[in-house]
C-alpha positions as CSV (number, residue, x, y, z in Angstrom):
1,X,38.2,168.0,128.1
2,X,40.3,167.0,131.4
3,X,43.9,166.1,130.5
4,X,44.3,162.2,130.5
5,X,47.2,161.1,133.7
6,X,50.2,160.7,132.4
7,X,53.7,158.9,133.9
8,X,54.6,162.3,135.0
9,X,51.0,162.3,137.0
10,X,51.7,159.3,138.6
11,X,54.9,159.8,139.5
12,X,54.8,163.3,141.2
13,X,51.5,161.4,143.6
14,X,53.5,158.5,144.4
15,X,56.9,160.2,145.2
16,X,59.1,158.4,143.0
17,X,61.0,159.1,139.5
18,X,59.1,158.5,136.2
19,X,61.8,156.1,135.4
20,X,60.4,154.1,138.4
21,X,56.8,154.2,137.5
22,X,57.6,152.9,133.9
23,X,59.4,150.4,135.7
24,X,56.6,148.8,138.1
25,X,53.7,149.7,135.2
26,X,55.7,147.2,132.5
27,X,57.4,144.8,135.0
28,X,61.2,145.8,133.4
29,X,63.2,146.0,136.8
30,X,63.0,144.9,140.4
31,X,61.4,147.4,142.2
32,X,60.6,147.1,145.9
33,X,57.2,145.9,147.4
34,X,56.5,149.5,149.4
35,X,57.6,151.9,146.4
36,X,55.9,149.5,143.7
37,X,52.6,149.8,146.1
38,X,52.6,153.2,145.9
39,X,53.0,153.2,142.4
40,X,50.0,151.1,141.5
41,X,48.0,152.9,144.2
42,X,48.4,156.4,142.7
43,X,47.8,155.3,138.8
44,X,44.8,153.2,140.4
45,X,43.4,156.5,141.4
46,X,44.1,158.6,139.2
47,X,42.1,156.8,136.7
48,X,45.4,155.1,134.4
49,X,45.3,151.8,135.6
50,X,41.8,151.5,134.0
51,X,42.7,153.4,130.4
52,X,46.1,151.0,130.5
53,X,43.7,147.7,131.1
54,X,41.4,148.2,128.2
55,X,45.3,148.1,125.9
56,X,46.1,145.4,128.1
57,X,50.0,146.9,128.6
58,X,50.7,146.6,132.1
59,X,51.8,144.1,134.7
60,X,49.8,144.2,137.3
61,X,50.9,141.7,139.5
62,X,54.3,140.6,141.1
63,X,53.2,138.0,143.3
64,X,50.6,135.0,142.8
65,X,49.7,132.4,145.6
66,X,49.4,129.1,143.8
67,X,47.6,126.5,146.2
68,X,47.7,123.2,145.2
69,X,46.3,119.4,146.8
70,X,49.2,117.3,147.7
71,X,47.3,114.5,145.7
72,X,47.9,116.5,142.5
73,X,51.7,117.6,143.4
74,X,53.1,116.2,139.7
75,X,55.7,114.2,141.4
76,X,55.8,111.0,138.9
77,X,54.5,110.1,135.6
78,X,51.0,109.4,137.0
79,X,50.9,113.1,137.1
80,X,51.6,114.2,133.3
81,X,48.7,116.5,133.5
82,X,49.4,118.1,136.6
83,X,52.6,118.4,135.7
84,X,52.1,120.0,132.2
85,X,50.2,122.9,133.6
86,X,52.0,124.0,136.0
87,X,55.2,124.3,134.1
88,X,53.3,126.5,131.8
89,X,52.0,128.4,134.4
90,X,55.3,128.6,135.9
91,X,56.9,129.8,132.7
92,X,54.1,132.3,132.2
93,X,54.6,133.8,135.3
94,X,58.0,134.3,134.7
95,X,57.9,135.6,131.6
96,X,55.8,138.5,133.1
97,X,57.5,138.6,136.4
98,X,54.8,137.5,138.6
99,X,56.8,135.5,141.7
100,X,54.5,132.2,142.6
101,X,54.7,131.4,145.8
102,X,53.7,127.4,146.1
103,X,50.7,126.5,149.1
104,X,50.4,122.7,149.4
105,X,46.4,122.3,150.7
106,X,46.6,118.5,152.9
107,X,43.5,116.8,153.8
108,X,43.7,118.6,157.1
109,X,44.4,122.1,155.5
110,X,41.9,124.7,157.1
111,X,39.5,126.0,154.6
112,X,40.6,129.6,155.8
113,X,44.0,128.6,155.3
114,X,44.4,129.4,151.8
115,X,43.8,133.4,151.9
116,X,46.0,133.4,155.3
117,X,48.9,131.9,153.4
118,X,48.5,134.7,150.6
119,X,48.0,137.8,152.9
120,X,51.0,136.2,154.6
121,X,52.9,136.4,151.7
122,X,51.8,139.9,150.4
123,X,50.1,138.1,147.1
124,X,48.1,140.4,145.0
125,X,46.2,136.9,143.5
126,X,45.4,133.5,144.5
127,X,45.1,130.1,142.0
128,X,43.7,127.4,143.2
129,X,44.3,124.1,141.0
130,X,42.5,120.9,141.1
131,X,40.3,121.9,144.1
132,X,36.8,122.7,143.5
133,X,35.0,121.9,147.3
134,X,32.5,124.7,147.3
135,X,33.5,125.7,151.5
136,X,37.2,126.4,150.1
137,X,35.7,128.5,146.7
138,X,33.7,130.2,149.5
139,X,36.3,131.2,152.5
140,X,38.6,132.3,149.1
141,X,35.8,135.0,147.3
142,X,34.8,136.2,151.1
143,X,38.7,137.4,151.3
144,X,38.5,139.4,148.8
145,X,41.5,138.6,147.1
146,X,41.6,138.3,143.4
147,X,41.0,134.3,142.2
148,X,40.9,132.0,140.1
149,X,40.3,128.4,139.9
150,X,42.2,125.9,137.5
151,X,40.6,122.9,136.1
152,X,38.2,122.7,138.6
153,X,34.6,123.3,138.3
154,X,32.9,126.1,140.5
155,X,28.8,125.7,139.8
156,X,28.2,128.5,142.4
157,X,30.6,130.8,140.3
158,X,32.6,132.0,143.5
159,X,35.0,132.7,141.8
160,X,36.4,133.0,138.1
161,X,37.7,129.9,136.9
162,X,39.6,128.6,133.9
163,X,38.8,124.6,132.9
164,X,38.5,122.6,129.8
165,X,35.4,122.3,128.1
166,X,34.8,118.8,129.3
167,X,31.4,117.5,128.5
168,X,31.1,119.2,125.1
169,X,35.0,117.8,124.3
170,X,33.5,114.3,125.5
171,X,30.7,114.6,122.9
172,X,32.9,115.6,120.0
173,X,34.9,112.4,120.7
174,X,32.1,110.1,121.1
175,X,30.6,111.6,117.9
176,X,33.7,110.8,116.1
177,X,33.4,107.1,117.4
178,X,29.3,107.1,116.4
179,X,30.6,108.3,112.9
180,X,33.1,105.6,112.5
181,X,30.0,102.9,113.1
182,X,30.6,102.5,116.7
183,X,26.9,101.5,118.4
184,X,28.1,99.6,121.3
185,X,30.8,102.0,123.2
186,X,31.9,101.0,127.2
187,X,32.9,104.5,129.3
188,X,35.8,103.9,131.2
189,X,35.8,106.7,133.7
190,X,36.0,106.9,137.7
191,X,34.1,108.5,140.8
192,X,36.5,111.6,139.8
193,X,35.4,115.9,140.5
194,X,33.0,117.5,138.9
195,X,35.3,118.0,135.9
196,X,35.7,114.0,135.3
197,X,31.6,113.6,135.4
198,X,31.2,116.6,132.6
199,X,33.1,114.2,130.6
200,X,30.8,110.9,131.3
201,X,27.7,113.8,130.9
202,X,29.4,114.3,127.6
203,X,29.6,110.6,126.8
204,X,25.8,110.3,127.5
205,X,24.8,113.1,125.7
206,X,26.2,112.1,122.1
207,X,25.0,108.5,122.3
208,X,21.6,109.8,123.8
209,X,21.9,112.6,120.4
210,X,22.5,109.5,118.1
211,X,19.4,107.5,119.5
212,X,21.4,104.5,121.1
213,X,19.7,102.4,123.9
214,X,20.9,102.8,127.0
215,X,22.4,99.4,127.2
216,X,24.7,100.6,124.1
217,X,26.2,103.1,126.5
218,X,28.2,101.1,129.3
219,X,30.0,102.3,132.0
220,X,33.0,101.0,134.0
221,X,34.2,102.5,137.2
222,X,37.7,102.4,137.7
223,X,39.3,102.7,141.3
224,X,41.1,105.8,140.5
225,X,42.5,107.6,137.5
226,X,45.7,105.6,137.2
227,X,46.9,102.9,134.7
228,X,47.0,100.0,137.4
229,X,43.3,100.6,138.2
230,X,42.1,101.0,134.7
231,X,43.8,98.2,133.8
232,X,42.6,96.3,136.3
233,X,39.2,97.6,135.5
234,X,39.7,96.7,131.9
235,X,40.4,93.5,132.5
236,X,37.7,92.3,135.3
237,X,35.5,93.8,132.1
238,X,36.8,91.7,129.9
239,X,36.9,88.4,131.9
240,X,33.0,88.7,132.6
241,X,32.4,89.6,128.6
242,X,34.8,87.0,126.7
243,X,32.7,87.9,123.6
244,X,33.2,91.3,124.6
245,X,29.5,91.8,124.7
246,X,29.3,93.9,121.5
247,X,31.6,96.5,122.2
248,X,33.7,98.2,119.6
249,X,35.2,100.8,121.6
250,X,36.4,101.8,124.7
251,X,36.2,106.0,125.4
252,X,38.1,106.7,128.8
253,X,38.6,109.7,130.6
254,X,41.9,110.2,131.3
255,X,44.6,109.1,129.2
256,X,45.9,107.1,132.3
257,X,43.1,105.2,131.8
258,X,43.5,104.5,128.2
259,X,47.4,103.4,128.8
260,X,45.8,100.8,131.5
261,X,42.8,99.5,129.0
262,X,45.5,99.0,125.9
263,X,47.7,97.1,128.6
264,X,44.6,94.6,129.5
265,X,43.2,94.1,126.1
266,X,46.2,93.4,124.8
267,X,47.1,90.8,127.9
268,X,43.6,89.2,126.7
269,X,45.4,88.5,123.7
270,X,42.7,91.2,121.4
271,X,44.3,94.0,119.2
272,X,43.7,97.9,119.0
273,X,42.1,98.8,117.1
274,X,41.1,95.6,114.8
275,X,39.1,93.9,118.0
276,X,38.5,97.3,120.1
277,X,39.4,100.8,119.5
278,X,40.7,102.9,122.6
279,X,40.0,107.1,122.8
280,X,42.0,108.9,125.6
281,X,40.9,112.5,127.4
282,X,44.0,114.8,128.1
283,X,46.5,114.6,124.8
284,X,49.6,113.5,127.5
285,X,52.7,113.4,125.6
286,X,53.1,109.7,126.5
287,X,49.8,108.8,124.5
288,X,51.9,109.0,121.1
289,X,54.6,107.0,122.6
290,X,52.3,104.0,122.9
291,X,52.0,100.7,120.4
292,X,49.5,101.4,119.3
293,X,49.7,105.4,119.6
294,X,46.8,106.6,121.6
295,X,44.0,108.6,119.8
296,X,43.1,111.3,122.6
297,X,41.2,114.3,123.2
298,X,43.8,117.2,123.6
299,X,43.4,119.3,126.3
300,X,45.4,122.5,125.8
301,X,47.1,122.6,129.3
302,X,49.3,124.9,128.3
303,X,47.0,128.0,127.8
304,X,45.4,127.4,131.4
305,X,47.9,129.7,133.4
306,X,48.5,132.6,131.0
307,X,44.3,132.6,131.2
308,X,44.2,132.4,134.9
309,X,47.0,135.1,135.3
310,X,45.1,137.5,133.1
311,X,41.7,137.0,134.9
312,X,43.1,137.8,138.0
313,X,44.6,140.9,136.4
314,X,41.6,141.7,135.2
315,X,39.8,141.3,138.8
316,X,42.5,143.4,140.7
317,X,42.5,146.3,138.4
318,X,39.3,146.4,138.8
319,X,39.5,147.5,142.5
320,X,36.1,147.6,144.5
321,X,33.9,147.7,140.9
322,X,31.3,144.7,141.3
323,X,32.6,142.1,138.5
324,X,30.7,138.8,138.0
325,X,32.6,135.8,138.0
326,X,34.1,134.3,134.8
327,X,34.0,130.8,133.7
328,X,36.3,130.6,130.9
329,X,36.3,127.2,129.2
330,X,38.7,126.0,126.7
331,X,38.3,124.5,123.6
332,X,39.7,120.5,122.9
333,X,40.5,118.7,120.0
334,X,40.5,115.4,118.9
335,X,43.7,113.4,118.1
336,X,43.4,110.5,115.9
337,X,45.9,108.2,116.0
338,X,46.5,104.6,115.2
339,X,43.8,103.2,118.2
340,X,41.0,104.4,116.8
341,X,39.5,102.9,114.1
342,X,36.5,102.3,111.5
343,X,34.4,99.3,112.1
344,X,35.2,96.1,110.6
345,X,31.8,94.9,109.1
């Protein structure tokens, strides 16, 4: 039986101490960019880097492009989400000693733009948050560099992607409301991505499961995902249906959109939940803050970038082996809080 490669192995191909190539393999010390290339390159061929991946022991990567819309930059409150996951990600990468190197994308950004940036920057992986056009998945898998996509939704599968599970998260929460004796339930959503429709697809699905008309299963476009437009949405709503039409319940996408709706039906003078009960989409830390506190589905933002670092680990120990992209979806639950209520009979 051939003798499995050792440290000592790797070492003596790449030139360097062992000290050094327990160094680069476990991400202990700053080691530079040429020797730690070398490194990775000889335990790549000599076979270790794919005994070590199975035990999932080594750090792979140094450096991660993190491309990002300007639209999403969490720059104020409006951004909670945005801004929740890429601290995690952030701290995740630290933790493991990755470097992120930030890419703002404009709306004038080059499609090609993204994998130039990386090369540029000598990064062994690329995430792409909140961007899921199918030309920039495209000119990202045809460079070859390792990907993933956060919270985006990639029906082409270019390339791995890590997202919440959106429309079956919706239908748990619209279940919930059914179950509570909810018939009549309004959808405050907007023209969003893909990821936002899963969630009115959701919505559809578990009043469409329970047998409820059509008409039992409203819809209200907002503007955008912010509180000023789903408040105002809320309340151009409720000025056309002063009876409120038979609703019971308002389901919204976002959270945002929830903090807007409380803020109209209370201005109309109606409480939460005795008159309307109010579900969010996201779990924001703000939601619990709220009068009443906001009964949400909870997104776990936090576990997106330790996913989307390992899948690009995964992809770039991989080397030339064909790999199929991953779509790795994760779980929700849902918070009930003080907004959500049984119906009064």
């Amino acid at each position: 039986m051939p003798k499995k490669p050792g440290l000592k192995d790797i070492a003596a191909a790449a030139g360097v101490a062992v000290s050094t190539v327990s160094h680069v393999l476990n991400g202990t010390a700053s080691i530079s960019e040429e020797v730690r290339a070398r490194v990775m390159e000889a335990a790549r061929e000599l076979g270790y880097l794919a005994r070590r991946q199975a035990r999932a022991s080594i750090a792979s990567l140094s450096k991660v492009l993190l491309a990002v819309p300007e639209s999403a930059m969490p720059s104020n409150d409006v951004n909670l989400v945005s801004w929740t996951i890429l601290s995690a990600l952030t701290r995740d990468a630290e933790e493991r000693g990755i470097r992120i190197t930030p890419f703002p994308i404009g709306p004038d950004t080059p499609v090609t733009a993204v994998a130039e940036a990386a090369r540029k920057a000598g990064a062994e992986g690329i995430i792409l948050f909140n961007d899921d056009r199918e030309p920039l998945l495209k000119a990202i898998a045809e460079s070859g560099i390792p990907a993933v996509l956060i919270n985006g939704e990639d029906p082409y599968m270019h390339l791995d992607s890590v997202t919440p599970g959106n429309r079956f998260a919706a239908q748990m929460a619209v279940r919930q409301l059914l179950a509570l004796g909810h018939r009549r339930i309004l959808h405050l959503t907007w023209n969003g991505r893909k990821t936002v429709r899963r969630r009115l697809d959701g919505f559809r699905d578990a009043m469409a499961e329970a047998g409820r008309p059509d008409e039992d299963a409203l819809v209200l476009m907002a503007a955008s995902f912010t509180p000023d437009d789903g408040e105002a949405a809320m309340a151009a709503w409720l000025a056309q249906h002063p009876d409120l039409a038979g609703v019971t319940a308002v389901f919204c996408s976002a959270d945002n959109l929830a903090f807007g709706a409380m803020k109209a039906i209370k201005a109309r003078g109606l409480t939460i939940p005795g008159d309307l009960s109010v579900v969010g989409f996201d779990g924001v830390a703000l939601g619990e803050l709220h009068d009443p506190p906001l009964a949400t589905v909870s997104v776990p933002m936090e576990q997106f970038g330790r996913a989307a670092l390992g899948l690009i680990e995964q992809r770039s120990l991989g080397g030339d082996r064909v790999r199929a992209a991953h779509r790795l979806e994760l779980g929700c639950n849902l918070i009930e809080r003080a907004s959500l209520a049984r119906v009064r009979r």
